[in-house]
C-alpha positions as a printed NumPy array, in Angstrom:
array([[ 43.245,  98.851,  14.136],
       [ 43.626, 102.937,  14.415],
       [ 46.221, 104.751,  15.036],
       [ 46.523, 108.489,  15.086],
       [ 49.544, 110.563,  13.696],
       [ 51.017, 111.11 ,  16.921],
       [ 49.699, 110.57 ,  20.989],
       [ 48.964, 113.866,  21.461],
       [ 46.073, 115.583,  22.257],
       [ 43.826, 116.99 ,  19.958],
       [ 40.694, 117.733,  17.935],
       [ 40.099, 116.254,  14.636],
       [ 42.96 , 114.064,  14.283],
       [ 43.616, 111.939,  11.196],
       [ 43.326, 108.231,  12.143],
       [ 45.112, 105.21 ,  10.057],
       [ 43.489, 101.839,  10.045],
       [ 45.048,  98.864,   9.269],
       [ 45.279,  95.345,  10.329],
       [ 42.119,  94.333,   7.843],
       [ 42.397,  91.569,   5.002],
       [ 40.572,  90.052,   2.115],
       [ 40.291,  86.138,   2.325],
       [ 38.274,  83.873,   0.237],
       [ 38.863,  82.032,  -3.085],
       [ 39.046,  85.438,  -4.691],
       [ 40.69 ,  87.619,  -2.884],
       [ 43.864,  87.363,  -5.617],
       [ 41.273,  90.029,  -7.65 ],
       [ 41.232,  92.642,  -5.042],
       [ 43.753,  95.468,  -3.877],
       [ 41.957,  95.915,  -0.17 ],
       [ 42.176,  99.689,   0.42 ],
       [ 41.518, 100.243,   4.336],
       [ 39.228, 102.816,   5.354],
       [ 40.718, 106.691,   5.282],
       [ 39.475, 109.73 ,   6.291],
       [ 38.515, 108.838,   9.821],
       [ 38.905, 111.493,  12.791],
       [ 38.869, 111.64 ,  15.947],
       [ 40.15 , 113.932,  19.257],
       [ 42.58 , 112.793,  21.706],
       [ 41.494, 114.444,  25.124],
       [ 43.204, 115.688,  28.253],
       [ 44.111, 113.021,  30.692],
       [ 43.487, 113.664,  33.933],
       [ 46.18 , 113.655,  36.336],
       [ 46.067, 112.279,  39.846],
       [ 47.791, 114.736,  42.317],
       [ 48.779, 114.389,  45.976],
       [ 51.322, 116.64 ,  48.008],
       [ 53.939, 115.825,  51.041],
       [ 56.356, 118.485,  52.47 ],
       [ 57.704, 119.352,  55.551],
       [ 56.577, 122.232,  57.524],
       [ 58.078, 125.09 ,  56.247],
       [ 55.562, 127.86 ,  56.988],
       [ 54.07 , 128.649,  53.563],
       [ 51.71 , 127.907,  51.623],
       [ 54.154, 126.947,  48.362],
       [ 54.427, 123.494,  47.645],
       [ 58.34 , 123.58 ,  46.05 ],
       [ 60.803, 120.879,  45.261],
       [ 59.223, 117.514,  44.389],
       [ 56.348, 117.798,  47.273],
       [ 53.597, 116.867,  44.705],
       [ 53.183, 113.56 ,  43.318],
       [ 51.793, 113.14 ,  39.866],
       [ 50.292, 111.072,  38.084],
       [ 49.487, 110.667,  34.879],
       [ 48.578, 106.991,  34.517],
       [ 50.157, 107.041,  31.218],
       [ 53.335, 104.531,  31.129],
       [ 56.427, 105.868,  32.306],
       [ 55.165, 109.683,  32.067],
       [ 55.823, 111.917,  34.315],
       [ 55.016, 115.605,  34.491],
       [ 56.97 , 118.868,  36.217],
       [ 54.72 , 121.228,  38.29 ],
       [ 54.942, 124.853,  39.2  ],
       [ 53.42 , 127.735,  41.492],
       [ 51.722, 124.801,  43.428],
       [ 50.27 , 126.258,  46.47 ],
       [ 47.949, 124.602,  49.577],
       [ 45.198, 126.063,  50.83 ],
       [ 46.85 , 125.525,  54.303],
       [ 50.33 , 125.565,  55.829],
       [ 50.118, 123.803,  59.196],
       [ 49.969, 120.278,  60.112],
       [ 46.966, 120.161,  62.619],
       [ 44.465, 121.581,  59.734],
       [ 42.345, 119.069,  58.265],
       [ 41.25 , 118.632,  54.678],
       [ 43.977, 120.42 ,  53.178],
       [ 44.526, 120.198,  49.824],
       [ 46.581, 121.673,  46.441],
       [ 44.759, 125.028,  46.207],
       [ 46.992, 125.957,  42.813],
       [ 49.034, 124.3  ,  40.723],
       [ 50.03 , 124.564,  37.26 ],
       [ 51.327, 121.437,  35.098],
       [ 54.641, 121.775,  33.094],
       [ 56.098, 119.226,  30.413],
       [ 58.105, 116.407,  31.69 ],
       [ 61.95 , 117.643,  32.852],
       [ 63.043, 114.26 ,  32.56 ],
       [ 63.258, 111.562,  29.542],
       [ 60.156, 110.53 ,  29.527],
       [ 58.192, 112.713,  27.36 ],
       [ 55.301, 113.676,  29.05 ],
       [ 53.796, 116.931,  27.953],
       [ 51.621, 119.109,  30.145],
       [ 49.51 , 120.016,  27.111],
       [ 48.104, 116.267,  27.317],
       [ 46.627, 116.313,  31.112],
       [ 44.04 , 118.343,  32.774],
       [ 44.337, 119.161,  36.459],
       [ 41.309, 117.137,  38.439],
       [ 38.644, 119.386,  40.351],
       [ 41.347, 120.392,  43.469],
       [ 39.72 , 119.717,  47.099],
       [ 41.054, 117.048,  49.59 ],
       [ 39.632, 114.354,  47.877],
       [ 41.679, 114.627,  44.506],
       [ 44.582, 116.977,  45.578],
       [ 45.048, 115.726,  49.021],
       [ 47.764, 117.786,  50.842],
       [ 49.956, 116.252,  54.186],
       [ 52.117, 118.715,  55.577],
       [ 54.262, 117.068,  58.347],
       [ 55.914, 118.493,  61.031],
       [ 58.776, 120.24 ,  61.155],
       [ 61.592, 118.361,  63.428],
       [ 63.144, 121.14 ,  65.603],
       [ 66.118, 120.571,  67.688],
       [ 66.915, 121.63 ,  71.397],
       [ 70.226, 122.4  ,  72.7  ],
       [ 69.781, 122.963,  76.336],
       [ 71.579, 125.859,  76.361],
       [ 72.22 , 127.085,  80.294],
       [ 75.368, 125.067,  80.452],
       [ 77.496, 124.65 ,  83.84 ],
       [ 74.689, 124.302,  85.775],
       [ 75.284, 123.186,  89.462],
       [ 73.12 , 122.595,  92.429],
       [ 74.433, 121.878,  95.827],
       [ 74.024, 117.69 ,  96.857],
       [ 70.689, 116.723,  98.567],
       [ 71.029, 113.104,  98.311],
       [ 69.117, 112.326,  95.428],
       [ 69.381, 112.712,  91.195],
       [ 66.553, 114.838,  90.729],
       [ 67.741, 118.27 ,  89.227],
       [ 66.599, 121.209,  90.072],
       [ 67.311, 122.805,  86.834],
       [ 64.893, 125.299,  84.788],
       [ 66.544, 124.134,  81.234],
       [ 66.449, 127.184,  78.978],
       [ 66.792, 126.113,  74.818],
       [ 68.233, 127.291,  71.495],
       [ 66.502, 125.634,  68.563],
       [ 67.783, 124.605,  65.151],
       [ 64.945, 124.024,  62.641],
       [ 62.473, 126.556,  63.673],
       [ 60.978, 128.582,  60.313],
       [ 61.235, 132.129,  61.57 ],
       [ 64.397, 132.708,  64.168],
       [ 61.356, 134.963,  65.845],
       [ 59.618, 132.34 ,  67.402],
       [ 59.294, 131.329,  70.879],
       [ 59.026, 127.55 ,  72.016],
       [ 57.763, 126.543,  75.464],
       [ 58.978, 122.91 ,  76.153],
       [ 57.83 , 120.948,  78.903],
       [ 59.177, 117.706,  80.305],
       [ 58.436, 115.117,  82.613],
       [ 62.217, 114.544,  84.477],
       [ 65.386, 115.8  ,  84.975],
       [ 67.718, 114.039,  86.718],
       [ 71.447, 113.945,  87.204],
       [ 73.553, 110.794,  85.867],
       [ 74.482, 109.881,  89.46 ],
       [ 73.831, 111.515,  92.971],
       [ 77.435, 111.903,  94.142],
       [ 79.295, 115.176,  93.95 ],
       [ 82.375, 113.118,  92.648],
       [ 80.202, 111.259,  89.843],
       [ 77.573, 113.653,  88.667],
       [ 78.652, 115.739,  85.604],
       [ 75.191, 115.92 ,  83.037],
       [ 71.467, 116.352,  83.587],
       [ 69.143, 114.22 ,  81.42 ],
       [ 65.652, 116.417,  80.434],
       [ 63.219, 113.488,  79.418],
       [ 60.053, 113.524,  78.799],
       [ 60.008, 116.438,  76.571],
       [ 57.125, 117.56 ,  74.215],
       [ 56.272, 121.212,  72.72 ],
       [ 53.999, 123.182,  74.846],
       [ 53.725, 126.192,  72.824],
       [ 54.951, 127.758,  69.732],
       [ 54.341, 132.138,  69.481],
       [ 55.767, 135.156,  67.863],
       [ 57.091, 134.95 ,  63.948],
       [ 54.821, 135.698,  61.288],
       [ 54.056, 132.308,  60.316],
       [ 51.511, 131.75 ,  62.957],
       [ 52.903, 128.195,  63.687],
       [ 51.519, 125.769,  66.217],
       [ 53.227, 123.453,  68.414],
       [ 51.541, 120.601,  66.405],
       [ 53.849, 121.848,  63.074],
       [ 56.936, 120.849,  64.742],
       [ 58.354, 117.559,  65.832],
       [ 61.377, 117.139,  67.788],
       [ 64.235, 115.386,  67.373],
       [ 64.314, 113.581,  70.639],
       [ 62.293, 113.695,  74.054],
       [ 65.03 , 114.068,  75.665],
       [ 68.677, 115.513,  75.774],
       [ 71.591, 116.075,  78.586],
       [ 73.479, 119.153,  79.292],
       [ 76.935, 119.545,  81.209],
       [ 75.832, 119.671,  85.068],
       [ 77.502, 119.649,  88.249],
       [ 76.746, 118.921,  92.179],
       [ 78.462, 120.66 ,  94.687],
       [ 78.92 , 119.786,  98.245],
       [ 75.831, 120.713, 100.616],
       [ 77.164, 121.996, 103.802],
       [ 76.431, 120.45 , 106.944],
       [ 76.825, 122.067, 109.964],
       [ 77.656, 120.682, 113.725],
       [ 75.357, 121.674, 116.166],
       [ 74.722, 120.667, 119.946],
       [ 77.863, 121.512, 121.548],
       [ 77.885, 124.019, 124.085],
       [ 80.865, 125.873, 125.458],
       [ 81.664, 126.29 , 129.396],
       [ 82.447, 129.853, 130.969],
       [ 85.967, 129.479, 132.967],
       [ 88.234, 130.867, 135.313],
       [ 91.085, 133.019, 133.064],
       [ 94.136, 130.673, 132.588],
       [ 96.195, 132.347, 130.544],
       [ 95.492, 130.384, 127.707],
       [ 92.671, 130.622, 124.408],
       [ 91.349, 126.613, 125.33 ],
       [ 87.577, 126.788, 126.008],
       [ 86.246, 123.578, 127.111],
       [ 82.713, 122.121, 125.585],
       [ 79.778, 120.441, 126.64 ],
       [ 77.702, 118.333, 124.635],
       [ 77.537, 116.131, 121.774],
       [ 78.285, 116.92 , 118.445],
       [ 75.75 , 116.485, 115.821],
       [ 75.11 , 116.741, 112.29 ],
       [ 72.026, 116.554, 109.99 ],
       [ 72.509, 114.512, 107.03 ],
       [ 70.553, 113.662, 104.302],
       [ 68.1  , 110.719, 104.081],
       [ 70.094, 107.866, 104.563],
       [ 73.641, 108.802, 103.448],
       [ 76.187, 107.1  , 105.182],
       [ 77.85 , 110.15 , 107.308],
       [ 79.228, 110.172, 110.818],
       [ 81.055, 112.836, 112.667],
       [ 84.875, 111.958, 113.72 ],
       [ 87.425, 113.878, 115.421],
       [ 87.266, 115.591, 118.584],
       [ 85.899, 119.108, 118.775],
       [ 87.962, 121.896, 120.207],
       [ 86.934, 125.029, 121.121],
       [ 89.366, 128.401, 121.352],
       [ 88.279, 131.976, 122.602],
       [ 89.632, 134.769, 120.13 ],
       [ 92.349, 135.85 , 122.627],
       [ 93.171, 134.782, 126.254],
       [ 91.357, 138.017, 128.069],
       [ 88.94 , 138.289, 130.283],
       [ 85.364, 139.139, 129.   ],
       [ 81.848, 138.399, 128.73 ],
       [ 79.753, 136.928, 125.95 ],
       [ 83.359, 136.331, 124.066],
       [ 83.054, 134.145, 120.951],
       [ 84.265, 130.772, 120.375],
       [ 85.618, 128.962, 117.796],
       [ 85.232, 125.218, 116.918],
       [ 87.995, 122.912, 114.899],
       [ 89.011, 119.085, 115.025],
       [ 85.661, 117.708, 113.844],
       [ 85.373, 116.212, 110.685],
       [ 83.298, 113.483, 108.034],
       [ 83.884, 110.113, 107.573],
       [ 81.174, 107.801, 105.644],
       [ 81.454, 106.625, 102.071],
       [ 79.489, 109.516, 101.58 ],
       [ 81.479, 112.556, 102.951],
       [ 82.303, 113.407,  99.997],
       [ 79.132, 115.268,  99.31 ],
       [ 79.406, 117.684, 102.29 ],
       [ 81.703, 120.591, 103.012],
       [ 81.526, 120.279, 107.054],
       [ 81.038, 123.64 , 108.805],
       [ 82.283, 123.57 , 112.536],
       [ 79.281, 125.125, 114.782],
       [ 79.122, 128.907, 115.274],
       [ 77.748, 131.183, 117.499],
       [ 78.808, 129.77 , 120.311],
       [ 80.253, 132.236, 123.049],
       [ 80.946, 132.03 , 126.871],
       [ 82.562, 134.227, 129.362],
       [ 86.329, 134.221, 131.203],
       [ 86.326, 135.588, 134.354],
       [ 88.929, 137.137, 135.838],
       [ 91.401, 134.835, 138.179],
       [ 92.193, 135.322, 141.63 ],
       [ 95.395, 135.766, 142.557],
       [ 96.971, 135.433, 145.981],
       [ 99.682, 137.767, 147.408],
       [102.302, 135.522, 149.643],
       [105.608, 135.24 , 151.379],
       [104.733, 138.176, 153.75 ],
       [104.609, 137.655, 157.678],
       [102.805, 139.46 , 160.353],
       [105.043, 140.623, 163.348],
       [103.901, 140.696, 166.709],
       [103.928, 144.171, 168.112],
       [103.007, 145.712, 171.551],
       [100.07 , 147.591, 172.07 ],
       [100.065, 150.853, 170.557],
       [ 96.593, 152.343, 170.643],
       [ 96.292, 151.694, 166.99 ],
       [ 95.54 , 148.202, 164.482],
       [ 98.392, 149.004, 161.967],
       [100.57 , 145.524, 161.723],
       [103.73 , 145.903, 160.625],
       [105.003, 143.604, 157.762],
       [107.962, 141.168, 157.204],
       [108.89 , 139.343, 153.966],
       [108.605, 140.355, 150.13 ],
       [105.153, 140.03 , 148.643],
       [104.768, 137.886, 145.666],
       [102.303, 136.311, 143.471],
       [102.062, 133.211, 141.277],
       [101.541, 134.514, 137.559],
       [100.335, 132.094, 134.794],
       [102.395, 131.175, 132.46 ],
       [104.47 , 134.633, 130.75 ],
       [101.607, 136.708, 131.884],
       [103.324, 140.462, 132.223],
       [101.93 , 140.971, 135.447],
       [103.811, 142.232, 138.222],
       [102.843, 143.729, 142.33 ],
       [102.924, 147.485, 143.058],
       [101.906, 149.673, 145.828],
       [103.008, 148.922, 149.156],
       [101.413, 146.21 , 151.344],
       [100.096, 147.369, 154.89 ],
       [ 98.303, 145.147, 157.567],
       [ 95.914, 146.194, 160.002],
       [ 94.759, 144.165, 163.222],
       [ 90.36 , 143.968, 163.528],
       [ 91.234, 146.064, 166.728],
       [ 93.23 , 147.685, 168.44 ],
       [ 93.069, 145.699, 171.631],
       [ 95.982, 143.078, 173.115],
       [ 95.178, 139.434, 172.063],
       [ 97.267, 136.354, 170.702],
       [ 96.832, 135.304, 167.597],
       [ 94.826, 137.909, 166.025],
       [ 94.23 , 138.078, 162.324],
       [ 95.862, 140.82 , 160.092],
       [ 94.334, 142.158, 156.983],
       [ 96.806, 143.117, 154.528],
       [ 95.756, 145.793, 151.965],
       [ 97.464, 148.551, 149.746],
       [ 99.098, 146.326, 146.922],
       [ 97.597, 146.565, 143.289],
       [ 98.254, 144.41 , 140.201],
       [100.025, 146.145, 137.587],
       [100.835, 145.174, 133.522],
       [ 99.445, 144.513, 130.855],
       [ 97.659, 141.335, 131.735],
       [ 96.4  , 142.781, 134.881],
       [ 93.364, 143.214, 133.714],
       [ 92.957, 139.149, 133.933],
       [ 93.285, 138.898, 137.833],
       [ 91.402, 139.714, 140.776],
       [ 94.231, 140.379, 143.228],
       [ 93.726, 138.943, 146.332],
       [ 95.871, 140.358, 149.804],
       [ 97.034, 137.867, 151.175],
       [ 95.113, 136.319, 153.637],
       [ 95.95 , 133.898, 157.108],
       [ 98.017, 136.189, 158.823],
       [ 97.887, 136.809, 162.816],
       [100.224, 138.292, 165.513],
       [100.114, 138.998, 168.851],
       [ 99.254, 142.388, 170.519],
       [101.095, 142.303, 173.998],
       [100.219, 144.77 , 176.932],
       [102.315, 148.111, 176.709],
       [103.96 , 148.956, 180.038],
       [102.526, 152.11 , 181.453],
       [104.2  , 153.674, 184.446],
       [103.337, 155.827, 187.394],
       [105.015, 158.98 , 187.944],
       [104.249, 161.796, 189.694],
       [105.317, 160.788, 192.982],
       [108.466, 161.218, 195.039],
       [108.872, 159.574, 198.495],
       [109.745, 161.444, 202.009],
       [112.554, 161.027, 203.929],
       [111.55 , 159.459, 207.66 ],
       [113.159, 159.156, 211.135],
       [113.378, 155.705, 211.5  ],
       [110.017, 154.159, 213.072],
       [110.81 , 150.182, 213.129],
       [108.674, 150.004, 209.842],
       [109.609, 149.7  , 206.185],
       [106.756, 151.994, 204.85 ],
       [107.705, 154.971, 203.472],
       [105.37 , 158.322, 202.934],
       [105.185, 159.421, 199.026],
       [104.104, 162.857, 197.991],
       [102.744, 164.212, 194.71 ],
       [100.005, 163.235, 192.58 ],
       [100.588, 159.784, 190.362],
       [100.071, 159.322, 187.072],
       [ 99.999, 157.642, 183.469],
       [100.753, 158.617, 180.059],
       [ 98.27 , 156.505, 178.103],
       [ 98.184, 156.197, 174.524],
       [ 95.996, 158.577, 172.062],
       [ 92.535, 158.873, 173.759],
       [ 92.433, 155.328, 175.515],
       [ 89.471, 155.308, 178.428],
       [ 92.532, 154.9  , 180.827],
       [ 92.566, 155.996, 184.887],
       [ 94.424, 155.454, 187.544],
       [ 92.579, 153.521, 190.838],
       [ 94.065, 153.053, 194.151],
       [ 95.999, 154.018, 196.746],
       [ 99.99 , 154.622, 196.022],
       [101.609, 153.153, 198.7  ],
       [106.252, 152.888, 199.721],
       [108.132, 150.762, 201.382],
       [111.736, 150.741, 201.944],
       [113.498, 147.278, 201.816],
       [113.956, 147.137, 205.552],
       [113.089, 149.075, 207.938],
       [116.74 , 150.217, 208.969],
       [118.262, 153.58 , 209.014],
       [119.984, 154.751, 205.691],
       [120.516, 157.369, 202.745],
       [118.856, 157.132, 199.567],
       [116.989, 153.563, 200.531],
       [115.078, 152.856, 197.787],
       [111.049, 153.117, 198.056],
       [108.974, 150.334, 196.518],
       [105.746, 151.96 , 195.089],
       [102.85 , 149.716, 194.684],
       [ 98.88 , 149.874, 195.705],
       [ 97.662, 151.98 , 192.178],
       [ 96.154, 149.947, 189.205],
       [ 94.63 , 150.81 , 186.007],
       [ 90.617, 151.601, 185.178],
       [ 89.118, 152.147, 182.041],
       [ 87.777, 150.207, 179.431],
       [ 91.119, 149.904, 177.568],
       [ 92.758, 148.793, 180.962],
       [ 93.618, 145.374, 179.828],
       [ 95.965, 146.707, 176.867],
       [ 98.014, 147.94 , 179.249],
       [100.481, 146.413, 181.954],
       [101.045, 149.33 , 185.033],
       [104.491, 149.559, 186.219],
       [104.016, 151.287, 189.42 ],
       [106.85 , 154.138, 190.135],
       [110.288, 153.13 , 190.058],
       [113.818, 154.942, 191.077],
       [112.321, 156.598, 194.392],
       [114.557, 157.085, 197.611],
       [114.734, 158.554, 201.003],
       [116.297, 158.734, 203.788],
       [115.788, 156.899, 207.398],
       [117.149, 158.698, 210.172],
       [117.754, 157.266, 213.502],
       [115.436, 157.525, 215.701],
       [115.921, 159.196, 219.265],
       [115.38 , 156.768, 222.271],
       [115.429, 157.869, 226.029],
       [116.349, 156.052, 228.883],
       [114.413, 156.193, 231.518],
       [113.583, 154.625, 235.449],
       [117.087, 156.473, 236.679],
       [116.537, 158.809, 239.666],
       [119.63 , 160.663, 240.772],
       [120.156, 160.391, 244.554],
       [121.178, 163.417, 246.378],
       [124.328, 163.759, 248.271],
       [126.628, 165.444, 250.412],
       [128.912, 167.536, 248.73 ],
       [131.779, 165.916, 248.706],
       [133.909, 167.793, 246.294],
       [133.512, 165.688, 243.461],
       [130.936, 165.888, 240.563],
       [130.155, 161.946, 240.801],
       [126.23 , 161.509, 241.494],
       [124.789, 157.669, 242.367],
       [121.872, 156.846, 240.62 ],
       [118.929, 154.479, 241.637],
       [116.26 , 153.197, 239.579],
       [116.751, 150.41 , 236.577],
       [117.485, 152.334, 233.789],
       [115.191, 151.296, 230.922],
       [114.353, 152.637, 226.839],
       [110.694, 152.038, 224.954],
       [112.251, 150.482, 221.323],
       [109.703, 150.381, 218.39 ],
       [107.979, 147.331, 218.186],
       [110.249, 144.043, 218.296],
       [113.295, 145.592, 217.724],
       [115.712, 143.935, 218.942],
       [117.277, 146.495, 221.679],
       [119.148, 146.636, 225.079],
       [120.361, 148.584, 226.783],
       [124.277, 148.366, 228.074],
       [126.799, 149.441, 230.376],
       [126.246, 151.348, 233.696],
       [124.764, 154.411, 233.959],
       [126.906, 156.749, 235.56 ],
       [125.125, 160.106, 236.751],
       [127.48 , 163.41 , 237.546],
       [126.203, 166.461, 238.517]])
């Protein structure tokens, strides 16, 4: 056997042999000398070398990313300025581009001087760069999205990364879901982004690719929140009314909502509607209350009462009362006069109150029974008046009775007594008729005196005249009143007496023949009496 001075390399090296010995019957004679002066060269092993890192964006291979191997016992060897040829994962064939060998750091001896580096390509300096693992924080925090019945998220997650190799790079994730831990507003508090994968890697100056990272997970939460959707009644309608005094408005309708999908939602409550203020307008807005949720899930909504609903008031009438019509006679004109104190039935505190001053008129002037009145003149006044249509009061009727018009003008004459009661009048009759009433005077006046016998200041009974015109039947003619005259007696002669002559016979006595008799008016009843007696 040969062994050199030492293991390492090197030219010319001294080898010892030994191991050889004599045998045979003789070999007591001989002093066996082994061979000397051999030499030989110990050459450079090669080494076998292979890298691993992580992606770190360089070309250096640092730390203990190359393996190798010496194939020499327990030797190892240390390494410096290694280098690939390539720094990203995706690139194929890579390989340790540079490298230089250094003596063994460690106990076991190895020297660099005793290996040779191996032709470096892919095949004998393989290099595997694997990816770098980055890790996403989904950084827009807090996010919320208002309830729509379902887990899906609606969230555009934004990142921060740990791990990247420049801080100047940009990294476009994509993902396949994102969906809330639980659908309810009450339950839901993180959003899971699965599915995730690197889209894109730019910017930095290490050129990295998508495929030189890795990430940590494929998918990660984030703090989220839902908050109630709002639902909002529709349907109902609100009624136009009469002013009352109050806000109510009354609806039409049904009351509606929209919910989601299938959620389990009903309306309750009964919906109430109330105008802004009690006045009188048009187009005056409404406001609903006293609807709300039930359903297990209610809890998701925030229930708005419908809007835009609007109707009008309009105003109220209002009746005047407690005033009476009085009967009146006929006067030419249709004013009515008025009894009673007017009042009116206010609702509720209303500050309303009567002024002006109520007048009534008949619909003519003309003498009836019964004939309606229209009462005008009062107003409403305060500061709810505004609210009412005031309305006279209505119903009322009184009679128009005839007015007495009387005849003067006309004075009756004294007579001598005739056996008759009628009496002569003088003067021209007439009327005083009201305003410009279409009012004569027909007919013939005629007297009488209550009897026919002889007095003073007999009264004289004036009738015969009546009324013409068309406004005669307003009126009621009292023919002349308060006339008198006289009747004087009337002279009667007696007649059918002759006086008989005689011989004087110193008296004034004369005898008289004949039958004395008188010519009385008409049936009077009349006689003559005694005995006429005739003297010369």
């Amino acid at each position: 056997t040969g062994v050199f001075a030492d293991k390492n390399v090197g030219t010319n090296k001294a080898v010892t042999v030994s191991g050889l010995s004599l045998d045979g019957s003789d070999k007591g004679n001989y002093t066996l000398v082994q061979q000397a002066g051999l030499t030989a060269a110990i050459t450079k092993k090669q080494v076998v070398l292979s890298a691993v890192k992580t992606y770190d964006g360089s070309l250096d291979l640092t730390g203990n990313s190359v393996t190798i191997t010496t194939g020499v016992g327990s030797e190892s060897l240390a390494y410096s300025s290694a280098r690939s040829n390539n720094a990203h994962v995706a690139t194929t064939n890579k390989y340790i581009a540079a490298i230089t060998l250094e003596d063994a750091t460690d106990s076991s001896g190895g020297l660099a001087s005793n290996y040779k580096l191996p032709v470096l390509n892919n095949t004998n300096a393989g290099v595997t760069i694997n990816s770098a693992t980055l890790t996403p924080t989904i950084s827009n925090t807090g996010y919320t999205q208002v309830y729509d019945a379902s887990t899906i998220a609606d969230i555009n997650p934004t990142y921060t990364f740990t791990g990247l190799v420049d801080a100047n790079e940009t990294v476009v994730l994509t993902n396949t879901s994102k969906r809330y831990n639980d659908k309810d507003v009450a339950a839901a508090n993180f959003v899971t982004v699965s599915g995730l994968s690197i889209s894109s890697v730019t910017g930095g100056s290490k050129g990295s690719a998508a495929s030189d990272y890795r990430l940590d997970a494929t998918s990660k939460t984030v703090a989220a929140g839902i908050t109630k959707a709002t639902i909002e009644v529709k349907d109902l309608t609100v009624n136009d009314k009469v002013y009352d005094g109050v806000v109510a408005a009354s609806l039409s309708g049904s009351a509606t909502i929209l919910k989601l999908g299938s959620d389990d939602l009903t309306l309750g409550g009964v919906a109430t509607g109330v105008f802004g203020n009690k006045n009188v307008g048009t187009n005056k807005s409404v406001t609903v209350s006293g609807l709300s949720l039930d359903g297990s899930d209610k809890g998701n909504y925030t229930l708005v009462q419908q809007t835009g609903l609007s109707a009008d008031i309009t105003k109220a009438s209002i009746a005047v009362r407690g005033l009476t019509a009085n009967d009146k006679v006929y006067d030419g004109g249709v004013a009515a006069s008025l009894l009673g104190s007017a009042t009116i039935l206010k609702l509720g505190s209303d500050d309303l109150t009567l002024d002006g001053i109520a007048t009534g008129v008949f619909g003519n002037k003309n003498v009836g029974t019964n004939k309606a009145v229209t009462v005008s003149g009062l107003s409403l006044d305060g500061s709810d008046k505004d609210n009412y249509t005031l309305v006279q009061q209505t119903g009322l009727s009184a009679d128009i009775t005839k007015a007495s018009i009387a005849v003067t003008g006309l004075t009756a004459n004294d007579k001598v007594y005739d056996g008759g009661v009628a009496a002569s009048l003088s003067g021209g009759a007439t009327i005083l008729k009201l305003g410009s009433d279409d009012l004569t005077l027909g007919g013939v006046a005629t007297g009488v005196f209550a009897d026919k016998n002889v007095g003073t200041n007999k009264a004289v009974t004036v009738s015969g005249l009546s009324l013409d015109g068309s406004d005669k039947d307003n009126y009621t003619l009292v023919q002349q009143t308060g006339l008198s005259a006289d009747i004087t007696k009337a002279s009667i002669a007696v007649t059918g007496l002759t006086a008989n002559d005689k011989v004087y016979d110193g008296g004034v006595a004369a005898s008289l023949s004949g039958s004395a008799t008188i010519l009385k008016l008409g049936s009077d009843d009349l006689t003559l009496g005694g005995v006429a007696t005739g003297v010369f």
